[in-house]
C-alpha positions in Angstrom: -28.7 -63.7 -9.0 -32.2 -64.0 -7.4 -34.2 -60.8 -6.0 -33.8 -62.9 -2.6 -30.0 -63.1 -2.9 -29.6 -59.1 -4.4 -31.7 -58.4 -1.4 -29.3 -60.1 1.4 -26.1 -58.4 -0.7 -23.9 -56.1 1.0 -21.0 -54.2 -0.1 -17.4 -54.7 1.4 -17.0 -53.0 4.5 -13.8 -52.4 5.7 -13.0 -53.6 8.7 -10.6 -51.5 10.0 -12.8 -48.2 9.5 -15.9 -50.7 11.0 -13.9 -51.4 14.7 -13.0 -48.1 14.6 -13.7 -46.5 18.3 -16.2 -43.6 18.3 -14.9 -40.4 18.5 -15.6 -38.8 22.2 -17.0 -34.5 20.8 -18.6 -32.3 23.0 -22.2 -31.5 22.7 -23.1 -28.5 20.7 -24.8 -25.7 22.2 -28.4 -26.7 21.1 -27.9 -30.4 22.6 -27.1 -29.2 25.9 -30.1 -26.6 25.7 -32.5 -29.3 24.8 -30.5 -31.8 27.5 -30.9 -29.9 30.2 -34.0 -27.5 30.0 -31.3 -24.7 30.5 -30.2 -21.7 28.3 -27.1 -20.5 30.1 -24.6 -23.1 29.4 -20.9 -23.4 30.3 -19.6 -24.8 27.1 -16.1 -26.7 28.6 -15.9 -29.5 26.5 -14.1 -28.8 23.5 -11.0 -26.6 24.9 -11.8 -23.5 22.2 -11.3 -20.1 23.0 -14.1 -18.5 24.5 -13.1 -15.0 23.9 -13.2 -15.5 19.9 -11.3 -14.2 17.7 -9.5 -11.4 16.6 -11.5 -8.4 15.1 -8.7 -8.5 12.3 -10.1 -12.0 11.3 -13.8 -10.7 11.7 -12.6 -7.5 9.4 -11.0 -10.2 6.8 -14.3 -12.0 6.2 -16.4 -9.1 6.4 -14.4 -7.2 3.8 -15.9 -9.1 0.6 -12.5 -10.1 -0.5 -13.5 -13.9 -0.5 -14.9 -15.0 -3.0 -17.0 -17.7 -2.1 -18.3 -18.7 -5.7 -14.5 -19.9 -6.3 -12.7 -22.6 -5.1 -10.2 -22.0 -2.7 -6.3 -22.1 -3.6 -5.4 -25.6 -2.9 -1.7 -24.5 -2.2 -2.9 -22.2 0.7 0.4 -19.8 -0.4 -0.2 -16.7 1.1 -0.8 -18.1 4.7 2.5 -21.0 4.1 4.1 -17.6 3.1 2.9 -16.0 6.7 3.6 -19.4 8.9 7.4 -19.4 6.6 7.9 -16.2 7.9 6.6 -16.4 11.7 8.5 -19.5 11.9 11.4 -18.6 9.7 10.5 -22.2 7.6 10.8 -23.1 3.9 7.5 -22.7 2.5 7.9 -26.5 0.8 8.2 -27.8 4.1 4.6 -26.2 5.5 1.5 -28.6 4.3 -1.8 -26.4 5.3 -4.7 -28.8 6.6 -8.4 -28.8 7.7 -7.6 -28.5 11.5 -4.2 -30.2 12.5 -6.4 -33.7 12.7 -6.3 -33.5 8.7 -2.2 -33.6 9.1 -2.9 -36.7 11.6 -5.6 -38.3 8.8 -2.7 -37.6 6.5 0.3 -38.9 8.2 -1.2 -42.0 9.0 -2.0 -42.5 5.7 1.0 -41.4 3.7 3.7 -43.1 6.8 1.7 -46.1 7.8 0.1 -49.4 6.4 -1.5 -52.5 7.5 0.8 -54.0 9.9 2.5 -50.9 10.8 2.6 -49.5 14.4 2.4 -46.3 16.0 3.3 -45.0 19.4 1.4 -42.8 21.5 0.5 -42.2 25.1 -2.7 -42.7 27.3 -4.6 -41.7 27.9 -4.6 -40.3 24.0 -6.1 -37.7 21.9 -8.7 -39.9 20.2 -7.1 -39.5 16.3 -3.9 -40.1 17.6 -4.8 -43.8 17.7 -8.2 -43.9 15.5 -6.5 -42.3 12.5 -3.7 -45.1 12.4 -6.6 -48.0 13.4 -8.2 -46.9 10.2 -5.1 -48.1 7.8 -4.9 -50.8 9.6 -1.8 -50.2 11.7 -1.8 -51.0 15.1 -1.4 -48.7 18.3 0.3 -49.2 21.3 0.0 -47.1 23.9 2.3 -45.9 26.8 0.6 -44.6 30.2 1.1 -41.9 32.1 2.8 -42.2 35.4 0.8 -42.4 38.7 2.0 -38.2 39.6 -0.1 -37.8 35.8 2.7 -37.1 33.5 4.7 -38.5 30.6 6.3 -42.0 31.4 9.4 -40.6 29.3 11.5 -44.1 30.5 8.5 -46.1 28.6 8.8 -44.1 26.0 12.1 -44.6 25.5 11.8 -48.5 25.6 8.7 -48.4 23.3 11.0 -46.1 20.7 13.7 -49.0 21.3 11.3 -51.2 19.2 11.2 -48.9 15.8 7.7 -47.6 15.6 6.6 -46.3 12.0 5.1 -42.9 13.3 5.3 -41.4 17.2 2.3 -39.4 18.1 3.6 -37.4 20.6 1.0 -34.6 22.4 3.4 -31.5 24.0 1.1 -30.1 25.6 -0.8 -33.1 26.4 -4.4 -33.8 25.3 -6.2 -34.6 27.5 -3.9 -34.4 30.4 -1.9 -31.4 30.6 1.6 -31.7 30.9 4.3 -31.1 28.7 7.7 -31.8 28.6 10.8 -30.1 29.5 13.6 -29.7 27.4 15.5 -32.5 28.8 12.5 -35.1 28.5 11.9 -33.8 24.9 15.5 -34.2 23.7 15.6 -37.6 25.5 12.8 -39.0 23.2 14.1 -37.1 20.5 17.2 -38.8 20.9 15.5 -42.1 21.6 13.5 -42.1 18.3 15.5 -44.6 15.8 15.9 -42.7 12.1 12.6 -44.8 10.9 10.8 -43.6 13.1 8.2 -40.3 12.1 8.8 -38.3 14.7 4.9 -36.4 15.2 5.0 -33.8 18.0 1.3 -32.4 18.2 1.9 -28.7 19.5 -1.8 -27.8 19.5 -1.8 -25.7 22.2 1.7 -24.2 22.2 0.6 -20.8 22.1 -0.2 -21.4 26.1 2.8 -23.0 27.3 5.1 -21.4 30.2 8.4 -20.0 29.4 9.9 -23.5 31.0 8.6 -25.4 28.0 11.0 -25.5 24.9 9.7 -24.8 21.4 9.3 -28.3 19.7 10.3 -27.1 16.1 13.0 -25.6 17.2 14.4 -28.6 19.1 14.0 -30.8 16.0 15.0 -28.4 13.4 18.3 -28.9 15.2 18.4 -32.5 14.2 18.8 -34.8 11.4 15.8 -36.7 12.5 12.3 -37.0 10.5 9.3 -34.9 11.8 6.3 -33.2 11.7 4.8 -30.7 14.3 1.5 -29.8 13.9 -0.1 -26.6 15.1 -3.2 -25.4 15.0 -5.3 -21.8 15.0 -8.4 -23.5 16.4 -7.8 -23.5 20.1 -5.5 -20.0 20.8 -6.6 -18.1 17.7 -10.5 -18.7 17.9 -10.4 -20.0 14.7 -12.2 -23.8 15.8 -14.9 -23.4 13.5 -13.3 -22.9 10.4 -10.9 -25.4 10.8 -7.2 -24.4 9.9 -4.4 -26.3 10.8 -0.9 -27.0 9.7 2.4 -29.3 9.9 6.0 -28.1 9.5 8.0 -31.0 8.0 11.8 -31.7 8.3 12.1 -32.2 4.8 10.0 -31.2 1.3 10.0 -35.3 0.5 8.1 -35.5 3.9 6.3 -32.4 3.2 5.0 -34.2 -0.6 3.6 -37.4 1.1 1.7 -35.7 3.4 -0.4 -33.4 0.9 -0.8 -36.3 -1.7 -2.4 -37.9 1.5 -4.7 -34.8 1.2 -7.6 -33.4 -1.0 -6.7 -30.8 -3.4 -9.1 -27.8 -1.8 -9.1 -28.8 1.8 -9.0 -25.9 3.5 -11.6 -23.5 2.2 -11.0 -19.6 1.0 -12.7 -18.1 4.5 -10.7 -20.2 6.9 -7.4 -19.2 4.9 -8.2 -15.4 4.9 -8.9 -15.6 8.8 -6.0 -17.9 9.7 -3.5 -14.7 7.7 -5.7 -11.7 9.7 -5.3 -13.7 12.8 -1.5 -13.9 12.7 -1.5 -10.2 11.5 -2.9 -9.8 15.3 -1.0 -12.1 17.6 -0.8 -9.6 20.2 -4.7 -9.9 20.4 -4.4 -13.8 20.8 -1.6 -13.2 23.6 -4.0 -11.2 25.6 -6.7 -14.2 25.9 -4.1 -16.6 26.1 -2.9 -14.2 29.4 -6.1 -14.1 30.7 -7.5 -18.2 30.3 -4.0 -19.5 31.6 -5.2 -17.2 35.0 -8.0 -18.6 34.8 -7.1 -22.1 34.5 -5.0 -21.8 37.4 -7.5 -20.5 39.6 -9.8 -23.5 38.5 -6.5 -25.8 39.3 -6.5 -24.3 42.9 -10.0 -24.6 43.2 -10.7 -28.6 42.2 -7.5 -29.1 44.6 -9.4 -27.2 47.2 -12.0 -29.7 46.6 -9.5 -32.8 47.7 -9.6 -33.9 43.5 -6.3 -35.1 41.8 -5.7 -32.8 39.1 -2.8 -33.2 36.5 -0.7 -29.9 36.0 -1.7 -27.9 32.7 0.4 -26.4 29.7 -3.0 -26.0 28.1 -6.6 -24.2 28.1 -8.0 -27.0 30.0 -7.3 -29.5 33.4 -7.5 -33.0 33.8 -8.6 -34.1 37.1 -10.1 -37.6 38.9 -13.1 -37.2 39.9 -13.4 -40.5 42.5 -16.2 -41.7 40.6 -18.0 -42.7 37.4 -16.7 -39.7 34.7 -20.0 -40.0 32.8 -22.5 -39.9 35.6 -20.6 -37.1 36.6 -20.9 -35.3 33.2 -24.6 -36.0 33.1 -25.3 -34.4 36.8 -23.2 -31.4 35.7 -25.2 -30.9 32.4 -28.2 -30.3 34.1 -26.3 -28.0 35.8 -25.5 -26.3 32.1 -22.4 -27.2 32.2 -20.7 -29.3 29.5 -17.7 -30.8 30.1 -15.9 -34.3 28.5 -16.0 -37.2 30.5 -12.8 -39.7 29.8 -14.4 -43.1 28.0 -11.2 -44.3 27.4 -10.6 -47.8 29.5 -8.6 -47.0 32.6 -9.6 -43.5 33.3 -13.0 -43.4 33.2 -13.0 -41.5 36.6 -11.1 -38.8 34.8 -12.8 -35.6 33.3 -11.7 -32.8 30.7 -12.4 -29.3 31.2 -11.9 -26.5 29.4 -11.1 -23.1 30.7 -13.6 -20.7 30.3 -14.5 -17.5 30.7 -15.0 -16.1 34.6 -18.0 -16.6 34.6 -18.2 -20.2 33.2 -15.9 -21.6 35.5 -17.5 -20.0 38.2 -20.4 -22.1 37.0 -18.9 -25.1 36.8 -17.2 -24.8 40.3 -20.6 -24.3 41.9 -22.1 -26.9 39.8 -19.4 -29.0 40.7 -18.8 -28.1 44.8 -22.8 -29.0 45.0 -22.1 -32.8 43.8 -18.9 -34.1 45.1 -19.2 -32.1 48.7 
């Protein structure tokens, strides 16, 4: 081969990972700092916990008893040995992952291939749809309804066509809602035996005593799932990443860590994710006091004439009338970040996360001095 022709040489791109749509993350603290000229900054992008974590969890990693110059136990047994207990689960049916969006990486991996389909709503958490895009499956996606909330009667018809995997948000990234126990067991019941039946329960931990428990409505089946949970958004735990999936079955359980690396979750996130649920009582008190929070911010954007999607979660959803992005950028200079909707056909939509008092207050002032 000529140096001209080694020159114009490429290697094989895949194309599937090369279409793939961008993934929409907040900005970090330092980017909104530099974006704005500002140093108080309403961080309300990224639906975390802004009250932390537990001082258990800051004890654990403080205590030396991690040692960092060994790798982590790729089995994660003592905290599948806590979750088993919580949840009253075999441990061979708990796979332990690097945030739940590892168990979604994983899933599509180990359930789907090229040609394959996966169901999910819209708008959609962004890995439910990139993660199967990247095998090469394909996505389709069911709307909400026009009152914001789960088109359970397309669902049904879409589940009528034998999806591999369903990717089904309860609560709902990024809108809100959740479903009832009769809309869940009406999907559940819709869901042919091929189908993988995913119910993402990310933010569980903040749901109202009128939404059912997922895994408890399933476990009461003989249909195959996973729910995934998470300790970054309730438990403070975001930055270190710990995530997990109760399967139906050990088989289902198998596929999904082959469809892993060995020492994905490291030894720090482990020790914090067992202190954290040694504490729960601590995570119930923020949990208390962002849901009256987010409530108050619900009454306030409605105050303010804006269409705003009832919440199971940390965060609202809300129309904003106009261009989500422009909107995003006027309230950044404000210091406050928030996550403008990119996805087509709700790009007048925004995210935002409940924050502290004080950081919603800032982002209703913010807010009230651009859309008034």
């Amino acid at each position: 081969m000529s140096k001209q022709n080694l020159s114009q040489a490429e290697p094989f791109f895949n194309p599937h990972v090369e279409a793939l749509p961008k993934y929409n993350a907040g900005l970090t603290l330092a980017s909104a700092r530099a974006a704005s000229g500002l140093e108080r900054i309403a961080r309300l992008a990224s639906n975390e916990n802004p009250y932390g974590c537990s001082p258990a969890v800051q004890q654990a990693l403080a205590d030396g008893a991690v040692e960092l110059w060994r790798y982590s136990d790729p089995s994660c047994e003592l905290l599948r040995a806590a979750l088993g207990k919580r949840l009253d689960v075999e441990l061979g049916n708990i796979v332990v992952g690097n945030g739940s969006e590892e168990m979604i990486a994983a899933a599509s991996r180990a359930f789907l291939t090229a040609g394959g389909i996966a169901l999910t709503v819209a708008p959609c958490f962004g890995l439910h749809e990139i993660e199967p895009l990247a095998v090469g499956a394909s996505v389709t996606k069911i709307p909400m309804t026009a009152e914001l909330d789960f088109d359970v009667t397309g669902l049904e018809a879409a589940l009528a066509q034998a999806p591999n995997i369903l990717f089904l948000p309860s609560p709902w990234n990024p809108v809100g809602a959740a479903l009832d126990r009769d809309g869940l067991a009406r999907l559940i019941e819709a869901a042919p035996a091929t189908t993988l039946f995913v119910l993402d329960e990310a933010y569980r931990e903040f749901v109202s005593d009128a939404i059912p428990d997922g895994l408890e409505m399933l476990r009461r089946t003989q249909r195959p799932y996973i729910v995934l949970r998470t300790f970054s958004k309730a438990f403070g735990l975001a930055g270190l990443r710990v995530g997990y999936a109760v399967c139906s079955s050990p088989r289902i359980a198998k596929m999904l860590a082959a469809a892993k690396t060995p020492f994905n979750v490291n030894a720090m996130a482990q020790a914090a994710a067992v202190a954290a649920l040694g504490d729960e009582a601590w995570m119930n008190a923020a949990v208390n006091r962002l849901t009256v929070e987010r409530d108050r911010v619900s009454k306030a954007l409605r105050n303010l004439g804006l269409r705003v999607a009832r919440s199971e979660g940390n965060f609202l959803f809300f129309d904003a009338a106009r261009d989500s992005a422009q909107l995003a950028t006027a309230l950044l200079k404000a210091g406050v970040v928030v996550k403008p909707w990119l996805e087509p056909g709700y790009r007048t939509f925004i995210r935002v996360s409940t924050g502290t008092v004080a950081e919603n207050d800032q982002f209703l002032d913010a807010l009230r001095a651009i859309v008034r």
